[in-house]
Structure formats: C-alpha cells, structure tokens
N, CA, C and O of each residue as an XYZ file, in Angstrom:
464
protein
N     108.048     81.759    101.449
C     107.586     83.083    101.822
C     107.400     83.110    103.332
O     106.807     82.201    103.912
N     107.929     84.193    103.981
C     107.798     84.776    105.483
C     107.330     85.718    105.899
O     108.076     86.663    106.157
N     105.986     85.822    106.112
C     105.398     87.261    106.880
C     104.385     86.973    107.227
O     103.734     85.937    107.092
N     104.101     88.318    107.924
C     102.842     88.547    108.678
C     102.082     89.520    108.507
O     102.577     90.620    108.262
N     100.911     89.379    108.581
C     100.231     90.538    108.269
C      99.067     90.895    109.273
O      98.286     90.084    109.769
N      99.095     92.251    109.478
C      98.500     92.642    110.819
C      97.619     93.837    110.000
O      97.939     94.708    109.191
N      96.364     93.431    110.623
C      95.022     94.671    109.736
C      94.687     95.509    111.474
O      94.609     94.800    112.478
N      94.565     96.686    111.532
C      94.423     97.857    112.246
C      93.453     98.804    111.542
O      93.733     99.759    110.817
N      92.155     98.306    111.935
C      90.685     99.169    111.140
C      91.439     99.102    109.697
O      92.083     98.122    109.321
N      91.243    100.389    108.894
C      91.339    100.286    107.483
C      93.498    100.357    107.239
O      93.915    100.999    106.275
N      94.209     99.876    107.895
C      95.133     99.493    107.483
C      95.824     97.872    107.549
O      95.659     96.924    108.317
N      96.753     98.121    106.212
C      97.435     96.424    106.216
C      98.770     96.803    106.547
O      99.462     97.497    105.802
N      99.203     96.287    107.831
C     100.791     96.437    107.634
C     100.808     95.105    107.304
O      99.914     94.414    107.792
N     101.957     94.367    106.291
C     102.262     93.311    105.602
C     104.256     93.147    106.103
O     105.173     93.385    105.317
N     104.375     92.833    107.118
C     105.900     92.644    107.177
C     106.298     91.528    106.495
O     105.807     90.422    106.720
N     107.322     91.771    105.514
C     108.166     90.984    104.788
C     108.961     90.512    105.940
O     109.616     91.352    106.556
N     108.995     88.950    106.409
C     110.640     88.461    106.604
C     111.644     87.877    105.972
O     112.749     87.718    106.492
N     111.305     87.466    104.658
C     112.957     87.317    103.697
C     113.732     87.874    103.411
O     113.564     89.060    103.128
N     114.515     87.492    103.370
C     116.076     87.763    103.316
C     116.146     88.688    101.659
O     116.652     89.798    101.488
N     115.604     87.985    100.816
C     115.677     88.233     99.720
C     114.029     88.092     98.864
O     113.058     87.378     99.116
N     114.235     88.959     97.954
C     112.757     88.632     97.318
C     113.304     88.861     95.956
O     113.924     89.898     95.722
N     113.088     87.847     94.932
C     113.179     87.787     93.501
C     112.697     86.088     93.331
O     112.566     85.171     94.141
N     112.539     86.193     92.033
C     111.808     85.183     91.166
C     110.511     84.802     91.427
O     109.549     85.366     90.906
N     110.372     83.396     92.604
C     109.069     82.759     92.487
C     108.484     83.485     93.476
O     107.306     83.825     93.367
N     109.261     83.823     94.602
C     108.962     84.454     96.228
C     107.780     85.876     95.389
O     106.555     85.992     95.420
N     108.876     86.753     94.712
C     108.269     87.953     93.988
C     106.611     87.890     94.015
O     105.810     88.645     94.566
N     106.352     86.405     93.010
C     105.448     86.246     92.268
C     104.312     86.128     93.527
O     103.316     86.834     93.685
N     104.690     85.234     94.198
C     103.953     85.031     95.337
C     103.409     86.534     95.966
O     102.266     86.990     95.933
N     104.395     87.009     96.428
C     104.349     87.977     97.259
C     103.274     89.065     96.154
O     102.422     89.706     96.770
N     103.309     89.230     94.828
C     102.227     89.684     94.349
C     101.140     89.382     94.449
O     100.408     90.295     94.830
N     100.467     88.020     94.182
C      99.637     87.465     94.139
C      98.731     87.678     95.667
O      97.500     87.675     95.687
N      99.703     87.882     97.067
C      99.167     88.228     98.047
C      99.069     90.032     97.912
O      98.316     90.663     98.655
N      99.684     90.516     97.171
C      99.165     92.111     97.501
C      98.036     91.978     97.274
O      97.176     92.236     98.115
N      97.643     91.335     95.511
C      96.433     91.858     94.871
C      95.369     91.479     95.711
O      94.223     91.804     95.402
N      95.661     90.653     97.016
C      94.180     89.927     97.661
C      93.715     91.199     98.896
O      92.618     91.390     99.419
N      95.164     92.006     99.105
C      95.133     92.889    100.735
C      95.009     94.309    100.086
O      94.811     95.126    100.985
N      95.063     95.051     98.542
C      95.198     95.725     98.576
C      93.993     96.378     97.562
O      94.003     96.800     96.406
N      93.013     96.242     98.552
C      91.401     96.824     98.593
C      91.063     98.254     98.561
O      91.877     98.867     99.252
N      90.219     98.998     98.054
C      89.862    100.255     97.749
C      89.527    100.966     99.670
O      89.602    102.109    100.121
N      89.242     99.915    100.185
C      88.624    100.765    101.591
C      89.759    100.556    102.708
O      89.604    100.354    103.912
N      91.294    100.693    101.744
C      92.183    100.847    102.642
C      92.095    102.953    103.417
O      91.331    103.837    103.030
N      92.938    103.024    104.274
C      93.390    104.584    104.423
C      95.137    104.290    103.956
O      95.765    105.197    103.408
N      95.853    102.800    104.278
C      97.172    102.933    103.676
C      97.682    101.209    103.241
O      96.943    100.368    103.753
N      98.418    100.843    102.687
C      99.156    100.008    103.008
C     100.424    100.039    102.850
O     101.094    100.514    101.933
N     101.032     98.961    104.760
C     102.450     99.180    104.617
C     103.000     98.133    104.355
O     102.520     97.022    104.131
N     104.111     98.512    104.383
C     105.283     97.219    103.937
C     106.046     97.466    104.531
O     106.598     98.529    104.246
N     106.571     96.709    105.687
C     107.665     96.546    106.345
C     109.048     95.738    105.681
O     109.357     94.573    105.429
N     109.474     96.666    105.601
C     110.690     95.466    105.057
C     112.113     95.505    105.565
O     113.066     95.627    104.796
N     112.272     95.371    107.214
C     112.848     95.445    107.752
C     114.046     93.969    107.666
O     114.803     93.801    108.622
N     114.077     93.384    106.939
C     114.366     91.762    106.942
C     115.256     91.812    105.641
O     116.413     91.404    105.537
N     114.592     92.308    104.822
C     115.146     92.495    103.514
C     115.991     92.730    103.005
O     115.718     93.769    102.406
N     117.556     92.289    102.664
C     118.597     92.549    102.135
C     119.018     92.912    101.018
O     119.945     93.687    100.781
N     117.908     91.998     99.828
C     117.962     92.265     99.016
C     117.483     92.105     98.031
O     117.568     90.891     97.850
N     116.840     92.682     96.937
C     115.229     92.554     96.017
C     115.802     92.740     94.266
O     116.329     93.745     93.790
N     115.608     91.916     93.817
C     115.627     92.031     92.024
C     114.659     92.465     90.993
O     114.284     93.411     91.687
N     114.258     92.529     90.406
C     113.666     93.493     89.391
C     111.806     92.715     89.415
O     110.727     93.292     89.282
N     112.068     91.481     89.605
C     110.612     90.867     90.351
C     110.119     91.004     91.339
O     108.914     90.811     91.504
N     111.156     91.484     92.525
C     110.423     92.424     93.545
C     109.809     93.284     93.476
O     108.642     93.430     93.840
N     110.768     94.261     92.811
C     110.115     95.625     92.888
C     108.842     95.774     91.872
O     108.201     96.820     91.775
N     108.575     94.624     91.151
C     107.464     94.256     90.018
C     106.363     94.224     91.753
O     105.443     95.012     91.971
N     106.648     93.539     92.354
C     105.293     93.001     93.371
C     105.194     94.583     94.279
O     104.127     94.878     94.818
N     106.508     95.605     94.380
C     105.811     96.594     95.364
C     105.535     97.485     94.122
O     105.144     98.540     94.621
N     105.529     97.633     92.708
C     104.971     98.263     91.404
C     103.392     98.174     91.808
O     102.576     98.962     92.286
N     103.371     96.478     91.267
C     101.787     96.031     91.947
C     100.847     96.596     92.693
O      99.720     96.926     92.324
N     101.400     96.724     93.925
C     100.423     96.980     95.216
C     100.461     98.532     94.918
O      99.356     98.913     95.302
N     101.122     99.585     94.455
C     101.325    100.744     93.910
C      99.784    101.185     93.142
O      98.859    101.970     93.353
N     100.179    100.129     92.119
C      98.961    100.258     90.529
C      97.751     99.854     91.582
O      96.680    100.447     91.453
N      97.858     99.120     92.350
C      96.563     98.355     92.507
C      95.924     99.207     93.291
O      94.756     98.883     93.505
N      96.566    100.952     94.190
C      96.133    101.663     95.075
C      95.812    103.230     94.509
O      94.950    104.057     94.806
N      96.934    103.221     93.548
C      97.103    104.986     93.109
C      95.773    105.241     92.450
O      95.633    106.425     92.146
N      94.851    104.532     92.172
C      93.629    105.489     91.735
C      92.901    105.657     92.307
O      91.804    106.125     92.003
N      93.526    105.116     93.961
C      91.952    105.618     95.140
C      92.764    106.494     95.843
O      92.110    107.103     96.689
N      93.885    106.777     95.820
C      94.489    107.990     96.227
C      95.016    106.786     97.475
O      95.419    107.603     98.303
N      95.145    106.085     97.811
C      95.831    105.198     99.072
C      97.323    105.183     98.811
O      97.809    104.699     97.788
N      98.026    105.735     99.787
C      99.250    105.317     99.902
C     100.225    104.334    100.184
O     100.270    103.996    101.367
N     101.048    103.765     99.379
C     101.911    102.626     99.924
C     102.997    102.870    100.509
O     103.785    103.550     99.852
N     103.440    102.434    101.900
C     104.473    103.339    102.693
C     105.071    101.671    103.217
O     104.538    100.714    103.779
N     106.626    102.000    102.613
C     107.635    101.150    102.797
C     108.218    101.770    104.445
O     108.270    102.936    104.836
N     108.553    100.661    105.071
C     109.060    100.850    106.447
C     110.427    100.420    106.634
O     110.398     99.190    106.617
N     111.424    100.764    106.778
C     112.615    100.266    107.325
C     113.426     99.234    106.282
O     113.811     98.065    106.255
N     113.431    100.249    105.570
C     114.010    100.127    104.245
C     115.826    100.097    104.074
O     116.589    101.055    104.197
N     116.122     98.854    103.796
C     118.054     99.032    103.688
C     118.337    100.168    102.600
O     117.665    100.363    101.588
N     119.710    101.031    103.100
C     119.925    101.668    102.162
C     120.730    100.966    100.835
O     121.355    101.890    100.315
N     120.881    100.174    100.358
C     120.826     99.364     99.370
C     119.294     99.183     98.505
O     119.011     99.555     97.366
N     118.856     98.808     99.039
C     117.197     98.650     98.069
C     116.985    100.089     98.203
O     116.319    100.470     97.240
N     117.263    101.011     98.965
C     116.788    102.466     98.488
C     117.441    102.850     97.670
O     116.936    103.811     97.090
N     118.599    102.485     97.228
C     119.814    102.745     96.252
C     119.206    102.849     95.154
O     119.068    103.931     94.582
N     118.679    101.536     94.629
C     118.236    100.950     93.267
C     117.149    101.764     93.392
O     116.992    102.702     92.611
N     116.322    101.514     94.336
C     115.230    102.490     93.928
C     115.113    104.173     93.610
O     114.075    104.782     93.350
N     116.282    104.643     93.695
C     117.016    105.935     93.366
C     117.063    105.736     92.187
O     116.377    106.237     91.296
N     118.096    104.796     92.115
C     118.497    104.451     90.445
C     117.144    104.326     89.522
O     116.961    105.139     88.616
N     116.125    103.184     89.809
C     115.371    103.049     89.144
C     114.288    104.312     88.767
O     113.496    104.325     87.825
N     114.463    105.186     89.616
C     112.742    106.403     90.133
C     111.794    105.973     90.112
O     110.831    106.223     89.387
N     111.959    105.059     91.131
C     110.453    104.633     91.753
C     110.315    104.791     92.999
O     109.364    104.481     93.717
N     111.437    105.359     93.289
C     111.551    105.777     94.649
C     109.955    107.022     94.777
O     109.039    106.761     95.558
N     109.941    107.864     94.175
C     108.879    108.558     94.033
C     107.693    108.123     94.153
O     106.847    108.950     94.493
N     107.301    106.834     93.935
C     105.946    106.358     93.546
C     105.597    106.158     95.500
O     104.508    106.559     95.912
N     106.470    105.622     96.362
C     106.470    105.299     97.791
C     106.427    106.303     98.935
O     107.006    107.389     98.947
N     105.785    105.874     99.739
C     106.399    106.724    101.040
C     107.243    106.276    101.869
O     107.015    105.083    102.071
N     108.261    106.718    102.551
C     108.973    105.591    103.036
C     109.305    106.768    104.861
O     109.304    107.968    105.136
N     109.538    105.434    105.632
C     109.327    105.990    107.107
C     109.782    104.802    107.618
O     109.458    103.727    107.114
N     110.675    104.915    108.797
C     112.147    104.337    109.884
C     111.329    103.494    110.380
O     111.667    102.311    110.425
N     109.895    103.962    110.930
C     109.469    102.556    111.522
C     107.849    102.129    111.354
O     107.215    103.112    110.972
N     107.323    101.393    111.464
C     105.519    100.986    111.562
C     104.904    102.123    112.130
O     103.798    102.556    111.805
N     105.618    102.568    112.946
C     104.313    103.334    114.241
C     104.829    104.552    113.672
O     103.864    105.075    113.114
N     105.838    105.270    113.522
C     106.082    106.205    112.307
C     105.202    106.391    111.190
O     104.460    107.366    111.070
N     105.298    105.410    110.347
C     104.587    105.568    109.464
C     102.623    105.601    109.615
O     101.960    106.480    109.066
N     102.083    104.623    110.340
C     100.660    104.861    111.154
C     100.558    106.570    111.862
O      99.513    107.197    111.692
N     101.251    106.946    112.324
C     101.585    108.440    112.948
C     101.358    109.347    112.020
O     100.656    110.343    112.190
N     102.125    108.954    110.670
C     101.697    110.428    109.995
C     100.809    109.787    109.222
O     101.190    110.194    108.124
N      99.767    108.976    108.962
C      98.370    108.937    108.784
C      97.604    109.744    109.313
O      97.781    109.785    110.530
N      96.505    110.684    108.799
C      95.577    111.560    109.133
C      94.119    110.281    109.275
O      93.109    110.426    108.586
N      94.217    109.555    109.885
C      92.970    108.569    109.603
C      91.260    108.933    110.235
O      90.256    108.222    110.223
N      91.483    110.374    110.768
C      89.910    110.847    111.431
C      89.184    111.421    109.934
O      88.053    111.884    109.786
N      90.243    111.214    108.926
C      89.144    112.104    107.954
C      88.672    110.847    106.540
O      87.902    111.008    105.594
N      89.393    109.809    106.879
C      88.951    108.910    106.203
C      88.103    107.584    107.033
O      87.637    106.647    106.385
C-alpha cells in the first residue's frame, strides 16, 4: 500500500498511489478508511490520481468509506479519477453514490466549510 494522508481542520484528503487496487491492497485500504472516516468530518477525499485500475474489492473499500459517512450527511469526493474506473463505475451505478472533481483544491473549493 502507497499513500498519504493529509488532515486540513475537519477534512481527510487520503491520496491513493497504486497503480492498482484489488484483493489484499483493497482490504487494507478498507481497514484504513474505517479508522479516517469519523462523524466530525465536513468531507472525505480520495485522490486517485495514480490509479489505473480497481476490481470489484476496490470499489468494496470506496462502498465502505461511503456506508461509513452517508448517515452524517458527509460527502465522499473522488479526485482525478481515470476515465476507465469512471467507466465501471457508470456501469456499476455507483457512480451516484460519489462526488467526483479534476483536482484536491477543486474539490476543497466547492466545500461550504463556514457552516459546518
């Protein structure tokens, strides 16, 4: 597993750097949402600018961080997303469940964070 994770008051940006995410990486990479993805967020992102390409255990770990936010109303906003993994995620409709935005500071930008 490759990333970094950078906290900015009540946000996690979490940049993915693998190449690929399926099987054990997946599992991992869940096991770290459930620790970052806390009720007294305003968002968490996911950069996944690195990412080529994700299998059905990936998208299980950005499902995860999803379930683990949608009942405090926190948004999960994918960043720099290949159009390939946006593909599948078309295919799959889960594209819906995400927000998705070209870059980090994009996505921090259209955060309203004076009211949370």
């Amino acid at each position: 597993m490759n990333y970094i994770i950078e906290r900015k008051e009540n946000l996690v940006i979490f940049q993915i750097n693998d190449k690929k995410i399926e099987g054990t990486i997946s599992a991992n990479y869940k096991a770290e949402f459930l620790i970052f993805c806390q009720p007294e967020l305003n968002a968490f992102i996911i950069d996944l600018h690195a990412v080529e390409s994700m299998d059905s255990a990936g998208f299980g770990a950005l499902l995860l961080a999803y379930r683990q936010l949608k009942d405090h109303g926190i948004p999960v906003i994918l960043t720099r997303v290949n159009e390939y993994i946006k593909s599948l995620m078309d295919m799959t409709q889960i594209n819906s469940l995400f927000e998705f935005d070209d870059s980090i500071k994009e996505a921090i930008d259209g955060l309203d964070l004076e009211e949370n």
